[in-house]
py3Dmol code that shows the C-alpha trace and the ligand (Angstrom):
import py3Dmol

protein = """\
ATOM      1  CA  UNK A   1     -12.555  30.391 -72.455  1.00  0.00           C
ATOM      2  CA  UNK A   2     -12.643  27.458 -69.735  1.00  0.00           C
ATOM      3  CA  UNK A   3      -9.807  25.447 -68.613  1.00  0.00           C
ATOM      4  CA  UNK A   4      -9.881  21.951 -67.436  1.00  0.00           C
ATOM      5  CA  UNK A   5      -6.362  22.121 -65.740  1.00  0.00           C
ATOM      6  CA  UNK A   6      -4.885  18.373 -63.898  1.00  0.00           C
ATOM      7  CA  UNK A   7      -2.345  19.344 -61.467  1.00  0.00           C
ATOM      8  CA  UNK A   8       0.103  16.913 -58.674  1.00  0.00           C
ATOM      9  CA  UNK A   9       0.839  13.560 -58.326  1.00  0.00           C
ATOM     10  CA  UNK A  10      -2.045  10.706 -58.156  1.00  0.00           C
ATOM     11  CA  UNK A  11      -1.975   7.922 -55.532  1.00  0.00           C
ATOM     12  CA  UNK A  12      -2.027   4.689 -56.162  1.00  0.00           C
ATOM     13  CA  UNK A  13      -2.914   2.503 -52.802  1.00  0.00           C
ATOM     14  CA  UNK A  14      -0.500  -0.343 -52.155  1.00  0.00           C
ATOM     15  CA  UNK A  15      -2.439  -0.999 -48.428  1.00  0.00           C
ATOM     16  CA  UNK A  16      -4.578   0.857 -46.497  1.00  0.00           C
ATOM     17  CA  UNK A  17      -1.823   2.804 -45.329  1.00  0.00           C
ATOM     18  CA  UNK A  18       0.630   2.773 -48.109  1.00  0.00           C
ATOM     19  CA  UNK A  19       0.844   4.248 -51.749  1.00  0.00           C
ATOM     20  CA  UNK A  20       2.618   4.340 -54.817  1.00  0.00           C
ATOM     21  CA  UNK A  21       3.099   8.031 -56.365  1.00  0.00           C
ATOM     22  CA  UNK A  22       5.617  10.419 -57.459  1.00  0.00           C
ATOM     23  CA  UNK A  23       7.555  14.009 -56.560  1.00  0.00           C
ATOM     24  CA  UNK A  24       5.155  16.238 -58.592  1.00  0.00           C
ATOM     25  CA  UNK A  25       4.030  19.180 -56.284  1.00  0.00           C
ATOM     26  CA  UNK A  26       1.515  20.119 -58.327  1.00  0.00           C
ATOM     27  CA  UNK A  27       3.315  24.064 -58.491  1.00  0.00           C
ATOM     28  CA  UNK A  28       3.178  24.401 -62.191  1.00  0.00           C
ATOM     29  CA  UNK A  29      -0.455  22.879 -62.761  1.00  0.00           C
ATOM     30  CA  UNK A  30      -1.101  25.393 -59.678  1.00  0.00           C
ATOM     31  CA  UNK A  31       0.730  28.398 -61.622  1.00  0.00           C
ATOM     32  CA  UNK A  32      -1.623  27.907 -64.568  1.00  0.00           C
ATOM     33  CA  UNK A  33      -4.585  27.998 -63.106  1.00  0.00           C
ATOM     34  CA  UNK A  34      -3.446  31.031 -61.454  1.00  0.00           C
ATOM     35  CA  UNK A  35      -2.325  32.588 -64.339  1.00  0.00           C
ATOM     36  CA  UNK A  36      -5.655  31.246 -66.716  1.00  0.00           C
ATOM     37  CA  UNK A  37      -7.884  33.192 -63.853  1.00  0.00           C
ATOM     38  CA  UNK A  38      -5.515  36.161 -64.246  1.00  0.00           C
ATOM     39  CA  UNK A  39      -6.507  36.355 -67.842  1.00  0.00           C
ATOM     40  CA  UNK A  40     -10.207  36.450 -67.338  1.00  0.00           C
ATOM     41  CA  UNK A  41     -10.783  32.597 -68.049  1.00  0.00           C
ATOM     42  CA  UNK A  42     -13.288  30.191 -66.230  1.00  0.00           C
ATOM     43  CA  UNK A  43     -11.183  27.349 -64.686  1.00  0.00           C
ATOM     44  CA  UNK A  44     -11.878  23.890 -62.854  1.00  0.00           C
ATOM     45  CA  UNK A  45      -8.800  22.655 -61.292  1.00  0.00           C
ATOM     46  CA  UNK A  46      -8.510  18.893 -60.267  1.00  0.00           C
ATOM     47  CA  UNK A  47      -5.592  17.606 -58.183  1.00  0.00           C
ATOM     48  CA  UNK A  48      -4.272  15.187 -56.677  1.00  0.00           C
ATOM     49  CA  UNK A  49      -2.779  15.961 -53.167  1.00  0.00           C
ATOM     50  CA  UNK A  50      -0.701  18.650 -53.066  1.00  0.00           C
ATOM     51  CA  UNK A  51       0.292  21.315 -50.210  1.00  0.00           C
ATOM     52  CA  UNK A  52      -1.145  23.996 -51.764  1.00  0.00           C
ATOM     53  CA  UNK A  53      -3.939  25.836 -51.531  1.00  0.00           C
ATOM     54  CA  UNK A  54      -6.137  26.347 -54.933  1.00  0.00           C
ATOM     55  CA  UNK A  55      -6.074  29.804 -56.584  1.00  0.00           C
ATOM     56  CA  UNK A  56      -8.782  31.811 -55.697  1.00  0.00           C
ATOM     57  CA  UNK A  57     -11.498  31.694 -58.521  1.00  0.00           C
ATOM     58  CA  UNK A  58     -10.775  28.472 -59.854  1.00  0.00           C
ATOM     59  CA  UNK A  59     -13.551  25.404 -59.596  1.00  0.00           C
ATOM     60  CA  UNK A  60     -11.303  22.924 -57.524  1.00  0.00           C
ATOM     61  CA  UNK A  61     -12.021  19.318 -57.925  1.00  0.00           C
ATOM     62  CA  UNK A  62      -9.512  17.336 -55.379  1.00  0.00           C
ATOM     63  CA  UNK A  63      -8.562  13.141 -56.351  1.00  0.00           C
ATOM     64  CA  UNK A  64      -6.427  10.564 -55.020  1.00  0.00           C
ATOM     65  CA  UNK A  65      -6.108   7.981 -57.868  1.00  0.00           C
ATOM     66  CA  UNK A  66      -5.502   8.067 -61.362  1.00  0.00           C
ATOM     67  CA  UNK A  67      -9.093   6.373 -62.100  1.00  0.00           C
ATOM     68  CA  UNK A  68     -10.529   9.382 -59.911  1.00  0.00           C
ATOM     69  CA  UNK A  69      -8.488  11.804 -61.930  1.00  0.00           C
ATOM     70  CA  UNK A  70     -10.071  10.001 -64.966  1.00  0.00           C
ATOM     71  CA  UNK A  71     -13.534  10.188 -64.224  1.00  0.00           C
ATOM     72  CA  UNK A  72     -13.427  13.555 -63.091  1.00  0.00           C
ATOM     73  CA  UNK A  73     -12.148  15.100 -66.306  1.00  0.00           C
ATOM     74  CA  UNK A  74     -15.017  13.118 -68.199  1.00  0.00           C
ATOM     75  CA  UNK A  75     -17.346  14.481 -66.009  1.00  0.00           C
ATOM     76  CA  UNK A  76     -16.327  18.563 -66.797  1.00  0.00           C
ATOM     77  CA  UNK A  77     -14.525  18.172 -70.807  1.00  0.00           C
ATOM     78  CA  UNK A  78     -17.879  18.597 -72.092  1.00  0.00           C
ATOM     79  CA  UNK A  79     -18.211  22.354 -71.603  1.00  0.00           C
ATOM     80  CA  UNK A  80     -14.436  22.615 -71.575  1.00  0.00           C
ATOM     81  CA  UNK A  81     -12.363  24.484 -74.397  1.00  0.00           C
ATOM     82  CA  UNK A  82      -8.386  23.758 -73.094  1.00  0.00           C
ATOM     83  CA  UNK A  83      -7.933  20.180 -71.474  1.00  0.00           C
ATOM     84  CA  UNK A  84      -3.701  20.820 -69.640  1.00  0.00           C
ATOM     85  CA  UNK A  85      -2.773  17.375 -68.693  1.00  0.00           C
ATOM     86  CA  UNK A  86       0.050  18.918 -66.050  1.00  0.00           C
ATOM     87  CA  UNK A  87      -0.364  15.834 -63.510  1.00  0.00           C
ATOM     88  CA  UNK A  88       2.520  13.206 -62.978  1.00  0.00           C
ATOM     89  CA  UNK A  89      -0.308  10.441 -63.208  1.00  0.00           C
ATOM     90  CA  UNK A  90       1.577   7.335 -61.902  1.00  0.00           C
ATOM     91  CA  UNK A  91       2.432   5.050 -64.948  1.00  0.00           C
ATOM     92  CA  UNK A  92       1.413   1.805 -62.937  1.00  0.00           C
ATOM     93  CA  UNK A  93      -0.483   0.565 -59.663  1.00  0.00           C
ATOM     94  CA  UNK A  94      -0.251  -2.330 -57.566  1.00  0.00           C
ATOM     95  CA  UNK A  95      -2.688  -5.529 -59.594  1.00  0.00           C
ATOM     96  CA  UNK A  96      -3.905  -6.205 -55.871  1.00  0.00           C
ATOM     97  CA  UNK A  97      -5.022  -3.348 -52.782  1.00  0.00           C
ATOM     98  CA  UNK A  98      -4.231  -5.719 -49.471  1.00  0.00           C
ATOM     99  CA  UNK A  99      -7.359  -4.768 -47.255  1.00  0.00           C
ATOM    100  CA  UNK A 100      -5.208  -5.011 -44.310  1.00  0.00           C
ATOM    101  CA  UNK A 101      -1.996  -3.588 -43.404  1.00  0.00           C
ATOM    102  CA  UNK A 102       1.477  -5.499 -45.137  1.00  0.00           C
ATOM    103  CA  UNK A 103       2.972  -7.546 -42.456  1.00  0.00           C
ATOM    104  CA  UNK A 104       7.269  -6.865 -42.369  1.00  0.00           C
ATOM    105  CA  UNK A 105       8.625  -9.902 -43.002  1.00  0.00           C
ATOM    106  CA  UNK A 106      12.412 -10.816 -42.869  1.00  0.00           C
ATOM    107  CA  UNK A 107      12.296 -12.133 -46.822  1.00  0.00           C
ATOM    108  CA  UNK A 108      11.985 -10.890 -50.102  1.00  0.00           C
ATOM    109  CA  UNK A 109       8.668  -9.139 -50.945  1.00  0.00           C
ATOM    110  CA  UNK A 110       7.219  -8.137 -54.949  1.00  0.00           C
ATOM    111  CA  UNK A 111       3.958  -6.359 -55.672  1.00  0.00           C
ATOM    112  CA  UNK A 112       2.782  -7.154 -59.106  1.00  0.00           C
ATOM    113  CA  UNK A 113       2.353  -3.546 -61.024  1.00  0.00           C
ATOM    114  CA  UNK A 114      -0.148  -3.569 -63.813  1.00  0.00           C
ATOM    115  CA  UNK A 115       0.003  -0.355 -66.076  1.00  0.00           C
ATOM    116  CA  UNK A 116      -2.864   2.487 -65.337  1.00  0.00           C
ATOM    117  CA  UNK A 117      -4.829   4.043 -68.437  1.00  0.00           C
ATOM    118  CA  UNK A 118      -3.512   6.517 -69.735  1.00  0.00           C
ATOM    119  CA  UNK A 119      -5.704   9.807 -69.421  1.00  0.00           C
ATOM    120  CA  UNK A 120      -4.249  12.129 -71.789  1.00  0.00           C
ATOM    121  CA  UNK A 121      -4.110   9.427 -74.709  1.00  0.00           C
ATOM    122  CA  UNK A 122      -7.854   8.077 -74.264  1.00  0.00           C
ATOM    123  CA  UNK A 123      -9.262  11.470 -74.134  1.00  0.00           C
ATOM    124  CA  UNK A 124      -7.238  12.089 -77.538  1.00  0.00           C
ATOM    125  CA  UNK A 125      -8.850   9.315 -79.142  1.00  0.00           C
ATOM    126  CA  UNK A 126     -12.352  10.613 -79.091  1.00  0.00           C
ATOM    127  CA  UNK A 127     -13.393  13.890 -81.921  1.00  0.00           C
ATOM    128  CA  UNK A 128     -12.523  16.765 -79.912  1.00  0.00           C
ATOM    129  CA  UNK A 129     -13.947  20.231 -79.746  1.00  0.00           C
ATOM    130  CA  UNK A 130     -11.394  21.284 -77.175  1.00  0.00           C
ATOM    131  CA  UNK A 131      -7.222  21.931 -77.301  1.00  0.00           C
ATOM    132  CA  UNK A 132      -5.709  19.342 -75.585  1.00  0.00           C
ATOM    133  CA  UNK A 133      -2.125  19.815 -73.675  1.00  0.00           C
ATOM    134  CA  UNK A 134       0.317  17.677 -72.821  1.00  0.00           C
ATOM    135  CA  UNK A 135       3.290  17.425 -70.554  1.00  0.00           C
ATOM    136  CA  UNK A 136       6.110  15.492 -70.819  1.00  0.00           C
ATOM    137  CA  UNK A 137       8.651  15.394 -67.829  1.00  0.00           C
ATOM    138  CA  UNK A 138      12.065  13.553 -69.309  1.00  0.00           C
ATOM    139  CA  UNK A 139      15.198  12.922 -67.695  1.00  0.00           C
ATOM    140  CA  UNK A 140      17.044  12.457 -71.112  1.00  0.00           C
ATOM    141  CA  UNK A 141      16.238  13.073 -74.652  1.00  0.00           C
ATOM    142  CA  UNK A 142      13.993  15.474 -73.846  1.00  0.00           C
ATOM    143  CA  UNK A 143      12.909  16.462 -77.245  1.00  0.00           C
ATOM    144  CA  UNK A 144      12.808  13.168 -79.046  1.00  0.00           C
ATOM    145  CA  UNK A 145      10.933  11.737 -76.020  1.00  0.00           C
ATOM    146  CA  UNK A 146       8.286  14.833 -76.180  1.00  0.00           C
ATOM    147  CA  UNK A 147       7.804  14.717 -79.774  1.00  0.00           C
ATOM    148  CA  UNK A 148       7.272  10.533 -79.426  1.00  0.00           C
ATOM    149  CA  UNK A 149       4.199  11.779 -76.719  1.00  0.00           C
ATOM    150  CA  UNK A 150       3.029  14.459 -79.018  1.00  0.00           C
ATOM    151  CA  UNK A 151       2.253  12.118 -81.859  1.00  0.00           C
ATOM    152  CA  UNK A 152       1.102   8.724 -79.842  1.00  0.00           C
ATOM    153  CA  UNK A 153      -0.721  10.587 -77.309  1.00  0.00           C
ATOM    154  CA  UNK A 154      -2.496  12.878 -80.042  1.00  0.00           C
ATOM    155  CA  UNK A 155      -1.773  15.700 -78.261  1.00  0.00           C
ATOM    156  CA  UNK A 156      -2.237  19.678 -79.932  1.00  0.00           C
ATOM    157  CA  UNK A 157       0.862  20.343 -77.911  1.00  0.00           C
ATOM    158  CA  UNK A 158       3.445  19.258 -75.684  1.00  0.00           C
ATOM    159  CA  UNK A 159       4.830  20.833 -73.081  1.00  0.00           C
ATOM    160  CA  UNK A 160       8.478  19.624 -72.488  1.00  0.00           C
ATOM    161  CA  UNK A 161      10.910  19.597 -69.705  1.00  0.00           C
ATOM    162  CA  UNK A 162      13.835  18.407 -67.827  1.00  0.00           C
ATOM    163  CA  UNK A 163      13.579  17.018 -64.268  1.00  0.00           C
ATOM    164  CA  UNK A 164      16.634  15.699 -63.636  1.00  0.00           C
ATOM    165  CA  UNK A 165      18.155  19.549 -62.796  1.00  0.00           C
ATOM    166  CA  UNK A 166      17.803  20.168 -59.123  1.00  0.00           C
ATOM    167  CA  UNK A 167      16.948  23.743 -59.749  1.00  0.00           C
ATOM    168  CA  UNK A 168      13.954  23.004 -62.692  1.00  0.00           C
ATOM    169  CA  UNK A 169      10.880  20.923 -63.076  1.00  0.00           C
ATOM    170  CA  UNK A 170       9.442  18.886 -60.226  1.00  0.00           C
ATOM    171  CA  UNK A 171       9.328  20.355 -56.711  1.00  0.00           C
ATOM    172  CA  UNK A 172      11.086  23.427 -57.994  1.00  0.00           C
ATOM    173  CA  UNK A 173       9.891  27.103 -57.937  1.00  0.00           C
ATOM    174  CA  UNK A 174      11.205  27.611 -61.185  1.00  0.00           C
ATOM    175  CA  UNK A 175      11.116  25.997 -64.820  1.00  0.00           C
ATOM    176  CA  UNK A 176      12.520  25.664 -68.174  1.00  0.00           C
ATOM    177  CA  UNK A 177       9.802  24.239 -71.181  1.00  0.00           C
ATOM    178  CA  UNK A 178      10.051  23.668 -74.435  1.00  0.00           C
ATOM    179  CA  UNK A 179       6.791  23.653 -76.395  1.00  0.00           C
ATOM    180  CA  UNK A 180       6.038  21.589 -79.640  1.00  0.00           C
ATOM    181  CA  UNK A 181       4.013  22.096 -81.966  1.00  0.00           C
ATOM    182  CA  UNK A 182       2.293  19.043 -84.302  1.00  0.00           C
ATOM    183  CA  UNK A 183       3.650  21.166 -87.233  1.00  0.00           C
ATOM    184  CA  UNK A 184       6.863  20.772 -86.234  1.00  0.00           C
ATOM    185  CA  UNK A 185       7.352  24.280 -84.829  1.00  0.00           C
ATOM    186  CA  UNK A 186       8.807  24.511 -81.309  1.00  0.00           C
ATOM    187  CA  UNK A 187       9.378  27.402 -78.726  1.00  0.00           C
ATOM    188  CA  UNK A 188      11.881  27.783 -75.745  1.00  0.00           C
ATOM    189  CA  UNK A 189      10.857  29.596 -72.317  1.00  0.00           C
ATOM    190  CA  UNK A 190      13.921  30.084 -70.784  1.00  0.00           C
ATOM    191  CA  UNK A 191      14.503  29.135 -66.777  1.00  0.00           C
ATOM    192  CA  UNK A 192      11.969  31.878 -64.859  1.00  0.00           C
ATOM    193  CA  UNK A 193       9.593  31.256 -62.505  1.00  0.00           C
ATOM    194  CA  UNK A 194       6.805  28.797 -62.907  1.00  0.00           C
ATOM    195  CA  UNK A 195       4.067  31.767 -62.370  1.00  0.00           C
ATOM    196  CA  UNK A 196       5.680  34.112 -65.340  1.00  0.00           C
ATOM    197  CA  UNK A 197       5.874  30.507 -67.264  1.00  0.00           C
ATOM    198  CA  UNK A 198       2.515  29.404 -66.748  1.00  0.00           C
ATOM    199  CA  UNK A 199       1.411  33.495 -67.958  1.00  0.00           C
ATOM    200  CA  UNK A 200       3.590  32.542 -71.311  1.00  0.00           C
ATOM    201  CA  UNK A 201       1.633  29.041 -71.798  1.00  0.00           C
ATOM    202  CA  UNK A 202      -1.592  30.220 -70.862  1.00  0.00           C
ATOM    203  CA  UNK A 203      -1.029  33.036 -73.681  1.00  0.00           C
ATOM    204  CA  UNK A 204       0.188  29.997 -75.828  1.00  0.00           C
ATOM    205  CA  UNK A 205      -2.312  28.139 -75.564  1.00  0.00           C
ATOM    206  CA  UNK A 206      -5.340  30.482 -75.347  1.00  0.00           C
ATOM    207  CA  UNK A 207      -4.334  32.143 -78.811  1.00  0.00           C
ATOM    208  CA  UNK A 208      -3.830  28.764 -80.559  1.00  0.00           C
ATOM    209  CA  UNK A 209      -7.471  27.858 -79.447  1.00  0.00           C
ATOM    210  CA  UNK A 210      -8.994  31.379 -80.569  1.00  0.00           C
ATOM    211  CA  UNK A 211      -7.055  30.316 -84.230  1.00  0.00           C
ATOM    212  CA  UNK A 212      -8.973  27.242 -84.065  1.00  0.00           C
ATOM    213  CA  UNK A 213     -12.080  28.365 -83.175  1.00  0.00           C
ATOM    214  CA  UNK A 214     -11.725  30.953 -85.870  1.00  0.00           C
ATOM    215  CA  UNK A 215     -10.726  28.493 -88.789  1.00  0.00           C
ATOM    216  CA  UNK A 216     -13.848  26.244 -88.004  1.00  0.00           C
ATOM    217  CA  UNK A 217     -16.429  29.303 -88.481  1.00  0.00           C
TER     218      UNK A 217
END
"""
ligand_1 = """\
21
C5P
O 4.002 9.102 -70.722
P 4.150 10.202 -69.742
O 3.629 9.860 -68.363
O 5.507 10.832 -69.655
O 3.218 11.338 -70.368
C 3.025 12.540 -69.732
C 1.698 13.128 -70.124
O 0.689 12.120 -70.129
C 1.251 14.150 -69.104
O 0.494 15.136 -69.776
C 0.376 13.328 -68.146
O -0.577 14.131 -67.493
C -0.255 12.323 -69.096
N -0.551 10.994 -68.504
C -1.874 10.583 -68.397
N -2.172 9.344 -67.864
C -1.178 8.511 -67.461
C 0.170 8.919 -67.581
C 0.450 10.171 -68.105
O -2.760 11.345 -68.771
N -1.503 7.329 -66.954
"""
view = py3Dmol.view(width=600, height=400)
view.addModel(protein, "pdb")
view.setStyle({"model": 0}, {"cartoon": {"style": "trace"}})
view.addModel(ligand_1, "xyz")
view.setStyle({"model": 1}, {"stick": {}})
view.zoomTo()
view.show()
């Protein structure tokens, strides 16, 4: 099977020297590559930057923006069966990149944001032949937040967690998910390390795409 895995935060430049982006460290996109490779699948990492270095094995693809992130997944879903939409793509970037550097000044200072496309829900939009995997990172209302994403994003699963926990979700080593289903069915992975999650998921997801691949013979 081959995985299309997004991992990390994108970049959105403010200046030639300054961005707008988020915490993501890109460990549990990381972990599933790892753990997708473990399992004997083909895999094509793309990231945004990270610290990490990318699992041996694994087709690595490395982006700054979220329009780079884009047009990189278009260029590999084609042969891809699992697209796992684990990057924090930033939600908006600056309408305007100043060519030069910002002066300080001693006032007041906006940027006007304008919203960036959203990956995950324009790739869902199109008739797939591959599993597509969501994540949604929530601070509160986890569930009712993930389940909104599921069904406007189009998603064949979500991927659901809480980052407002200093111990679990961004930046951590370790995790706590909640998967759901579009059928309504949902499953709990208790707090463990992101590798042994990422081994559950990739399990998950791989055996969900097998079922599919099986009804449509
Ligand atoms: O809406 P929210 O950002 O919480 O949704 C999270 C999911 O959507 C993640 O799977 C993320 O990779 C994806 N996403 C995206 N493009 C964006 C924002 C989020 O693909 N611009």
């Amino acid at each position: 099977m081959r995985f299309l895995i997004t991992a990390g935060p994108t970049r959105e430049p403010i200046d030639p020297i300054r961005y707008l982006s988020n915490r993501s460290s890109g460990k549990m996109g990381y972990a599933i590559a790892a753990a997708a490779l473990e399992a004997g699948h083909d895999v094509t990492l793309i990231s945004g930057p990270v610290n990490l270095d990318p699992p041996h094995g694994a087709q690595f693809i490395c982006v700054s923006t979220g329009d780079e992130m884009f047009d990189a997944i278009d260029r590999q879903l084609r042969s891809c069966d699992v697209l796992v939409m684990c990057a924090a793509v930033a939600d908006y970037k600056p309408k305007n990149i100043s060519p030069e550097k910002i002066k300080k000044r001693d006032t007041n200072f906006s940027l006007e944001l304008i919203p960036t496309r959203d990956i995950l829900a324009s790739f869902s939009k199109q008739d797939r032949q591959f599993l597509l995997v969501g994540f949604a990172a929530e601070t509160n209302d986890v569930e009712e937040n993930a389940q909104k994403k599921l069904r406007d994003k189009n998603c064949d699963l979500i991927v659901a967690n809480e980052v407002s926990r200093a111990n679990s979700g961004m930046e951590s080593d370790e995790n706590e998910v909640t998967i759901l289903f579009r059928n309504g069915e949902k499953k709990k992975i208790s707090r463990a390390p992101k590798k042994n999650i990422a081994r559950e998921l990739v399990k998950i997801i791989s055996n969900m795409r097998e079922k599919c691949l099986t009804k449509k013979k």
